[in-house]
C-alpha positions as CSV (number, residue, x, y, z in Angstrom):
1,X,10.8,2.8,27.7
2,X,10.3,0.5,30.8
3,X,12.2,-2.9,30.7
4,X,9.8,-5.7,30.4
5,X,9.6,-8.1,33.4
6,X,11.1,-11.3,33.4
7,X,8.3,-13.0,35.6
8,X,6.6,-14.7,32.5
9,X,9.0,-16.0,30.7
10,X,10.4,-17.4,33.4
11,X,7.1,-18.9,34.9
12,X,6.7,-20.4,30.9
13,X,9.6,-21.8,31.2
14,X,9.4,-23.2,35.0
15,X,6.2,-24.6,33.7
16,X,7.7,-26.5,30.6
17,X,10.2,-28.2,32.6
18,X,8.6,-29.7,35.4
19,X,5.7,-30.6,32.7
20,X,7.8,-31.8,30.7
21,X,9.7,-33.8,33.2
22,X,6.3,-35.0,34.4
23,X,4.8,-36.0,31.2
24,X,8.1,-38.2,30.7
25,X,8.4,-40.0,33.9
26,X,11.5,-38.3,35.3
27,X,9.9,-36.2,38.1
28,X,8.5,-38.3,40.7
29,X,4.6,-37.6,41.8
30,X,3.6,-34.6,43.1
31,X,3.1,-35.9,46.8
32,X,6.7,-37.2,47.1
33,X,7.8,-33.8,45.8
34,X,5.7,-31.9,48.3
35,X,7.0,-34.4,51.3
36,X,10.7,-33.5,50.2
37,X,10.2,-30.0,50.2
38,X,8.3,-29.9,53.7
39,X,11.3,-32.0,54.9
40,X,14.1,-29.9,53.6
41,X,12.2,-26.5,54.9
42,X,12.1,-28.3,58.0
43,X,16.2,-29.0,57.9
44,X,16.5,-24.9,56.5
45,X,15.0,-24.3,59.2
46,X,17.5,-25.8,62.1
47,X,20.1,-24.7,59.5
48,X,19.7,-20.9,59.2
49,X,17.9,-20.5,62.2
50,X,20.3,-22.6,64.8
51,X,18.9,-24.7,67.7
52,X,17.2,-22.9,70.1
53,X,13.8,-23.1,72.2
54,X,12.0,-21.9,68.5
55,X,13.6,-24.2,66.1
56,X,13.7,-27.3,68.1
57,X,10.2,-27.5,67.8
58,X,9.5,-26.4,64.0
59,X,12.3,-28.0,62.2
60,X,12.1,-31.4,63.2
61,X,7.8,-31.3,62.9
62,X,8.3,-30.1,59.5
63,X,10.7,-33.5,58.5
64,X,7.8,-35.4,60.6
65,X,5.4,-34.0,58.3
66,X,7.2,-34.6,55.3
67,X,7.8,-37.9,56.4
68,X,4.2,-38.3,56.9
69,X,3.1,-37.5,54.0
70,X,5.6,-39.7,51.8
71,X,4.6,-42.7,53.9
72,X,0.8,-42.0,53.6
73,X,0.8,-41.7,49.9
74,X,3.5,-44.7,49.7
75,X,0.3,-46.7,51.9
76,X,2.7,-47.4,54.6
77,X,0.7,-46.2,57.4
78,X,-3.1,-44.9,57.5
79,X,-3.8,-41.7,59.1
80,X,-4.3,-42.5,62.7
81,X,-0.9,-44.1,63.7
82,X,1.3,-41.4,61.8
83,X,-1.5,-38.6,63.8
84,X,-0.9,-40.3,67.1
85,X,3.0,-40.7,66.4
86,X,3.1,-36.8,65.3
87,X,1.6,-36.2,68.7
88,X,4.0,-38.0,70.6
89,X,6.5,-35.9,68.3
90,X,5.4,-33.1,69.4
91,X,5.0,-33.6,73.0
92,X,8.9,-34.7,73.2
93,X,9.8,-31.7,71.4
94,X,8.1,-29.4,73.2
95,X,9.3,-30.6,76.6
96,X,12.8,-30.4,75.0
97,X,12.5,-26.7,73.8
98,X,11.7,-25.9,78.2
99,X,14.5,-27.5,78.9
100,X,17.9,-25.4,80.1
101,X,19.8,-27.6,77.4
102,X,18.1,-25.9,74.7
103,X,19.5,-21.8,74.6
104,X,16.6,-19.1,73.3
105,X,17.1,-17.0,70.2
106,X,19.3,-14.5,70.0
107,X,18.7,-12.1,68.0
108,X,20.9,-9.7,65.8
109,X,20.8,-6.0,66.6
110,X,20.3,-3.9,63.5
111,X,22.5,-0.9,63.6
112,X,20.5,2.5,62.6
């Protein structure tokens, strides 16, 4: 007989906590979570992937946008100045991944 997968009781129980921990106040609101996770993707990302010409540009927009996105919901800043500061963001970072400072990737050769 096949073993049964563990994909929905784990997904029940996933589910339970973080309603639980909604319903009673613990977990902060959804936004904030989702602006956390873009920022720590953002940080994996110059973590696993090292700096080069690739990751200079991705890891730090994804902590922008994380950012973003906290201080928009928190009514910090409307749309257009965190759009235009993103853009200015960007434009920085992408001049710093043609600089010479800034190695490529190197990737790993896979032994057959």
């Amino acid at each position: 007989m096949p073993q049964a997968s563990l994909a929905l009781p784990l997904f029940l129980i996933l589910f339970g906590a973080v309603w639980f921990l909604k319903t009673t106040g613990v977990l902060p609101a959804t936004a904030t979570l989702v602006a956390a996770g873009v920022a720590i993707a953002g940080i994996a990302v110059m973590v696993m992937d090292g700096i080069n010409k690739q990751s200079i540009v991705s890891g730090p927009m994804l902590v922008y946008i994380g950012a973003a996105i906290y201080l928009r919901t928190e009514y910090w800043f409307g749309y257009s100045p965190l759009i235009a500061l993103g853009m200015m963001v960007l434009g920085i970072l992408l001049l710093l991944s043609r600089s010479s400072i800034v190695p490529h990737k190197q990737y790993r050769k896979i032994n057959d």
